[in-house]
PyMOL CGO cylinders between C-alpha atoms (Angstrom):
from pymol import cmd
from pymol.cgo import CYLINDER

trace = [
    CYLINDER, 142.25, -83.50, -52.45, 142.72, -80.36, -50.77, 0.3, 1, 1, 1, 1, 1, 1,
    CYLINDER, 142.72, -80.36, -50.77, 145.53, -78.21, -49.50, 0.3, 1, 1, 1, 1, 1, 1,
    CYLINDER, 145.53, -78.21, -49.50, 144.00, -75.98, -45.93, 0.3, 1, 1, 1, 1, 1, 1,
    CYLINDER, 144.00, -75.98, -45.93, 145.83, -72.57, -45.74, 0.3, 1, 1, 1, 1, 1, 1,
    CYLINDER, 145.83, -72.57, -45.74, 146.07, -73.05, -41.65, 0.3, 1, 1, 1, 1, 1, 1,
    CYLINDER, 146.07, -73.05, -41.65, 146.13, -69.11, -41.38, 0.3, 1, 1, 1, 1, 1, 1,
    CYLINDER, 146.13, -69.11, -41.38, 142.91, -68.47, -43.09, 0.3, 1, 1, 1, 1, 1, 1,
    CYLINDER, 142.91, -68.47, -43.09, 141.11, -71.89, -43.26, 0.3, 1, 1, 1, 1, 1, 1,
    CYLINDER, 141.11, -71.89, -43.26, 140.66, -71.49, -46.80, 0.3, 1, 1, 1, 1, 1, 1,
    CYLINDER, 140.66, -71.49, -46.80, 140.98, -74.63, -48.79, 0.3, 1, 1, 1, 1, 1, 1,
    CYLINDER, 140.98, -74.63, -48.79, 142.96, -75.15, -52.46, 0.3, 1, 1, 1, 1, 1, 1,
    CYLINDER, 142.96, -75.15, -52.46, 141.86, -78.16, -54.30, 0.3, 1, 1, 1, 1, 1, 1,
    CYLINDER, 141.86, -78.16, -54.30, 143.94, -80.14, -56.72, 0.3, 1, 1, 1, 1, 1, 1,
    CYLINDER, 143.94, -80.14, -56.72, 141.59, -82.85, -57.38, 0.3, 1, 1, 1, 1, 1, 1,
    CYLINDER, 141.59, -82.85, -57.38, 142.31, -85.05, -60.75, 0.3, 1, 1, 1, 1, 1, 1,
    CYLINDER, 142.31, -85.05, -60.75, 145.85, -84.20, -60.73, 0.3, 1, 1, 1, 1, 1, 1,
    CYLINDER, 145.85, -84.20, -60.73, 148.46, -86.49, -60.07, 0.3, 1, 1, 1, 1, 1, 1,
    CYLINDER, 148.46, -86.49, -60.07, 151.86, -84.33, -60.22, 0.3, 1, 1, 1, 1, 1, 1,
    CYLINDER, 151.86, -84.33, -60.22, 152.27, -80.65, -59.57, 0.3, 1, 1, 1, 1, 1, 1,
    CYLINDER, 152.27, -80.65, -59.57, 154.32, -77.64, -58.69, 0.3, 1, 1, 1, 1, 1, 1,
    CYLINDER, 154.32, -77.64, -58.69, 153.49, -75.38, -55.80, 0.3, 1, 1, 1, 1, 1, 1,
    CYLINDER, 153.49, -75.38, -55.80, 154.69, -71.84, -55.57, 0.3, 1, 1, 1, 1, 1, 1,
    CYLINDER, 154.69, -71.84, -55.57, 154.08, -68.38, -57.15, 0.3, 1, 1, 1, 1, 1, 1,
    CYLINDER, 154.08, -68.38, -57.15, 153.77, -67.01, -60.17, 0.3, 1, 1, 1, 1, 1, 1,
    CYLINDER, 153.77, -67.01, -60.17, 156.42, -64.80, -62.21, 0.3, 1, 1, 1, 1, 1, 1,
    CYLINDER, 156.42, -64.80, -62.21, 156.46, -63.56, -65.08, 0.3, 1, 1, 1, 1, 1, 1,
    CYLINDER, 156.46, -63.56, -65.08, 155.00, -66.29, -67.69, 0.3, 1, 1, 1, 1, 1, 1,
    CYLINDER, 155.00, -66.29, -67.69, 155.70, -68.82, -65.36, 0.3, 1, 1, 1, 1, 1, 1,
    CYLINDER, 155.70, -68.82, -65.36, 152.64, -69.39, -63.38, 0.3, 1, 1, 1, 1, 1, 1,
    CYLINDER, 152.64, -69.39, -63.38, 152.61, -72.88, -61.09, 0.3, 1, 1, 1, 1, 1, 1,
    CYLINDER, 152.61, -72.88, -61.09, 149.49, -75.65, -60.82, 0.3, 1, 1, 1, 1, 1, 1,
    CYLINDER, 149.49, -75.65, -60.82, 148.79, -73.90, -57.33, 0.3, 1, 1, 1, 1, 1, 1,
    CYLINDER, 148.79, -73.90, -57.33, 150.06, -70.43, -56.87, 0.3, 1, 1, 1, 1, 1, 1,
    CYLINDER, 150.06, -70.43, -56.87, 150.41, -69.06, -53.46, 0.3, 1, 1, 1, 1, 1, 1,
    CYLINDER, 150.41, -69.06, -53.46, 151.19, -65.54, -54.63, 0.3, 1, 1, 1, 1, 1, 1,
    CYLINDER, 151.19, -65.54, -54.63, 147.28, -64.63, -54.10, 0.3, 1, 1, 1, 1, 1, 1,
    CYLINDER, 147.28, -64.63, -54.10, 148.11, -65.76, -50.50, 0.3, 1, 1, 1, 1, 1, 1,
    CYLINDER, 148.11, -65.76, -50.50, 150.64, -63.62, -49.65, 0.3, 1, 1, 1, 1, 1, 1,
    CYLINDER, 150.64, -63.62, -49.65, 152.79, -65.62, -50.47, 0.3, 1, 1, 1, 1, 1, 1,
    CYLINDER, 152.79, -65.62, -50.47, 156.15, -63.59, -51.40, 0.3, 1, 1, 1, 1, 1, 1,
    CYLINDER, 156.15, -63.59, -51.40, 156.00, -62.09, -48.00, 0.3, 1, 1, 1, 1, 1, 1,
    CYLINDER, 156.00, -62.09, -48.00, 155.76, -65.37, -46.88, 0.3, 1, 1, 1, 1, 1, 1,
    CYLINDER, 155.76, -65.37, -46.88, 158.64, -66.60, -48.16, 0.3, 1, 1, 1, 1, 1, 1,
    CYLINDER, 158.64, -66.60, -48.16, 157.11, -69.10, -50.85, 0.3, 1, 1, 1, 1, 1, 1,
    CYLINDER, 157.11, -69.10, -50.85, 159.68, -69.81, -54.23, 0.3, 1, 1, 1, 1, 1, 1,
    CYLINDER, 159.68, -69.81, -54.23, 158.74, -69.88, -57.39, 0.3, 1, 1, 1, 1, 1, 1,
    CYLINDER, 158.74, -69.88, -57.39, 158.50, -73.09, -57.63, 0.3, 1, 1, 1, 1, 1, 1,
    CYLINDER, 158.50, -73.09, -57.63, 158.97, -74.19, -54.05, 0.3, 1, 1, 1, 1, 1, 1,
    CYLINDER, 158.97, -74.19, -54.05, 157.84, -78.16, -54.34, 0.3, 1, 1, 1, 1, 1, 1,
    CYLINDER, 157.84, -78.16, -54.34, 156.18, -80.63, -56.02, 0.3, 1, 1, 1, 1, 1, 1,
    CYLINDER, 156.18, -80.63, -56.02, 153.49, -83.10, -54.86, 0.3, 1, 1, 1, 1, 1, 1,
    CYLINDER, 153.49, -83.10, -54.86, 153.17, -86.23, -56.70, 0.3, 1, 1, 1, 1, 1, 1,
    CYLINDER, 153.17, -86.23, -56.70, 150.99, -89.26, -56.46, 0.3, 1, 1, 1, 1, 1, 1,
    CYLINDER, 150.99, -89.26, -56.46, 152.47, -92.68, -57.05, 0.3, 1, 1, 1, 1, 1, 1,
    CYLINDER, 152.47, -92.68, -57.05, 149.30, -95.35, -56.42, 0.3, 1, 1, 1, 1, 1, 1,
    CYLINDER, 149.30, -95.35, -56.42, 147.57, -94.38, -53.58, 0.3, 1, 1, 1, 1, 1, 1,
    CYLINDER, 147.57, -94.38, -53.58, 151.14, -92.81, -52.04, 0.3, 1, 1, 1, 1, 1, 1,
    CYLINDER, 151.14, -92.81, -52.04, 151.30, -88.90, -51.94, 0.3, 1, 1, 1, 1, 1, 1,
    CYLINDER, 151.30, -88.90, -51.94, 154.94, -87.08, -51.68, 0.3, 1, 1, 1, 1, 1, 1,
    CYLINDER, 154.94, -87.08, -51.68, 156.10, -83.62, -51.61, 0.3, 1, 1, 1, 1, 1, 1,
    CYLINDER, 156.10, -83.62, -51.61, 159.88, -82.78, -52.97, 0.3, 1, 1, 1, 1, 1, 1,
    CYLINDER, 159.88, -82.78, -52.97, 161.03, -79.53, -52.22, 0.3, 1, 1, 1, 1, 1, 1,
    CYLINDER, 161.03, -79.53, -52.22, 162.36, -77.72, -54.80, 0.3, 1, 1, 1, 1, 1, 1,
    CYLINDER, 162.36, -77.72, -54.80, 165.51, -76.46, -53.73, 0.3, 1, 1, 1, 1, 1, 1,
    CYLINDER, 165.51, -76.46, -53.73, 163.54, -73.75, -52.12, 0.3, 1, 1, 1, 1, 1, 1,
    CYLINDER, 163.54, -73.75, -52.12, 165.03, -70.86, -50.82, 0.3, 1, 1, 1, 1, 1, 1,
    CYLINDER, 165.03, -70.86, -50.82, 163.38, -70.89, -47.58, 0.3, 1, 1, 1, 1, 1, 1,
    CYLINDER, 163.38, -70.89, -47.58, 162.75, -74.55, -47.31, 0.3, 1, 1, 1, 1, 1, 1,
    CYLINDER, 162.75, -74.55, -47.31, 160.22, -76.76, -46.63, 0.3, 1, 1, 1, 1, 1, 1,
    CYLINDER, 160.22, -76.76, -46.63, 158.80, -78.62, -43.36, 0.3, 1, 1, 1, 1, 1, 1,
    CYLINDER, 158.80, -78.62, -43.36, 156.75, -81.92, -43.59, 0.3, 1, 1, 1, 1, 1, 1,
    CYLINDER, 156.75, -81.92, -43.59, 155.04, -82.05, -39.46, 0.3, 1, 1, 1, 1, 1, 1,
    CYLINDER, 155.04, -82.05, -39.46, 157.87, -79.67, -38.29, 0.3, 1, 1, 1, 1, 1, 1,
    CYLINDER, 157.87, -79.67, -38.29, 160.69, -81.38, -39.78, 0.3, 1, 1, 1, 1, 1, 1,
    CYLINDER, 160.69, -81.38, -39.78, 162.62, -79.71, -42.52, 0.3, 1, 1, 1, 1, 1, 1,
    CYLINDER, 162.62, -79.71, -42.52, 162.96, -82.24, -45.48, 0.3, 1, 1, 1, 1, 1, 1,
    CYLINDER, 162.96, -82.24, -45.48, 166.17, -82.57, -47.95, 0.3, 1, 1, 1, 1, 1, 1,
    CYLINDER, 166.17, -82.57, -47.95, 165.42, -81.27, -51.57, 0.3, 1, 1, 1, 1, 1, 1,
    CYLINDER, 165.42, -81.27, -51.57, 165.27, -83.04, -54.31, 0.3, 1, 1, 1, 1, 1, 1,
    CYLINDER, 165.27, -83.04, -54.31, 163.95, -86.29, -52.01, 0.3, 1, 1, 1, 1, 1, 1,
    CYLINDER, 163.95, -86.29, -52.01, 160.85, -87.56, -52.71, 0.3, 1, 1, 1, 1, 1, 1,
    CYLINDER, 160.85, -87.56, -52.71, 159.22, -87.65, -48.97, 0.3, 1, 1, 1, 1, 1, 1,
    CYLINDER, 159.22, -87.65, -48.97, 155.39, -89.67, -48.25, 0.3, 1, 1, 1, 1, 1, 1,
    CYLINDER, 155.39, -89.67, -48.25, 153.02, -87.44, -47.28, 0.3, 1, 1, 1, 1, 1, 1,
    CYLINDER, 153.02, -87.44, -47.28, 149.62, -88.65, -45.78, 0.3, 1, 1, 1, 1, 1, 1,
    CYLINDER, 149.62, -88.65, -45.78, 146.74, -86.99, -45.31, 0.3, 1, 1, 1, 1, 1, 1,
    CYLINDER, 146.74, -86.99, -45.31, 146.50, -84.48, -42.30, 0.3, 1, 1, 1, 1, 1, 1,
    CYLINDER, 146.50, -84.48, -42.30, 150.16, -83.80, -42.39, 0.3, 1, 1, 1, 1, 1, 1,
    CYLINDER, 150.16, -83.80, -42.39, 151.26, -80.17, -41.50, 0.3, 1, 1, 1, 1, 1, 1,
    CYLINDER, 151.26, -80.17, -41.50, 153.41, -78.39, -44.57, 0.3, 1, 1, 1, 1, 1, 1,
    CYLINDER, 153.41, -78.39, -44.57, 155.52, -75.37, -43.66, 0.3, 1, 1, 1, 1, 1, 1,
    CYLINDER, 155.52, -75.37, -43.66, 156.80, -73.66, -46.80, 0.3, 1, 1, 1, 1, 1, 1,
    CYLINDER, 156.80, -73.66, -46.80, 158.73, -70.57, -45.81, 0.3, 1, 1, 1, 1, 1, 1,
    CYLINDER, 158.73, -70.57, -45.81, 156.18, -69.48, -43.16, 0.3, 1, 1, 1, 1, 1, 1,
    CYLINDER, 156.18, -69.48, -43.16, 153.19, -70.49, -44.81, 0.3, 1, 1, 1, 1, 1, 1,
    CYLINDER, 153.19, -70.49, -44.81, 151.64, -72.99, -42.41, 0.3, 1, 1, 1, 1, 1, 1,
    CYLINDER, 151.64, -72.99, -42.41, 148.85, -75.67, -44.38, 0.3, 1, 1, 1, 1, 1, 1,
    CYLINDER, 148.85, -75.67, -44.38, 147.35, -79.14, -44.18, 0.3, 1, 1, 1, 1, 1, 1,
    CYLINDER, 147.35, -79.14, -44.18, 147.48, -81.67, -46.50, 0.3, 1, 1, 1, 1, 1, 1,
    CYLINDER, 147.48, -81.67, -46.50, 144.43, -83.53, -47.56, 0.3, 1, 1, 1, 1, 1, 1,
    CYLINDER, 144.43, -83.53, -47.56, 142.26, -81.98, -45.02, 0.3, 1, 1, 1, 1, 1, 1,
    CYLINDER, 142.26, -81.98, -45.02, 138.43, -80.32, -45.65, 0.3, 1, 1, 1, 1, 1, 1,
    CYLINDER, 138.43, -80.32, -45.65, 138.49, -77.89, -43.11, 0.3, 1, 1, 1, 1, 1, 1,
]
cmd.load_cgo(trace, "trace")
């Protein structure tokens, strides 16, 4: 299962995991998929900007309570709310632009 950076086409796989953090590293803290490498501080990703969890065959991303905010197909969702996310959604976090579940 794959996250597609839209910008660059470059894919981030998070295969065998069922419940992880996405968003940059600092300090000790580093998350399952860090976005720093991807510019993304300048692209307004949070430390820990949201969290994708599977539940069955179900996928959903929370946001964090991230400072920028994050937008499942254009729509911003409400942090801390669990929200289904399928596969070839659009993700906005900050202004990082990806696709979920998609192999390029």
């Amino acid at each position: 299962m794959p996250l597609r950076l839209i910008e660059s086409g470059e894919l981030i796989s998070f295969d065998g995991r069922d419940n992880l953090i996405v968003g940059r590293t600092y300090k000790e803290e580093t998350p399952a998929i860090d976005l720093g490498p991807y510019d993304g501080k300048r692209l307004g990703i949070s430390r820990q900007h949201i969290k994708l969890t599977r539940l069955g065959e179900q996928w959903y991303v929370e946001d964090l309570d991230s400072t920028n905010g994050t937008f499942l197909n254009g729509i911003q969702i409400t942090p801390h709310q669990p929200t289904a996310i399928n596969h070839g959604d659009y993700l906005r976090l900050g202004t990082m632009e990806m696709q979920f579940g998609v192999e390029g």
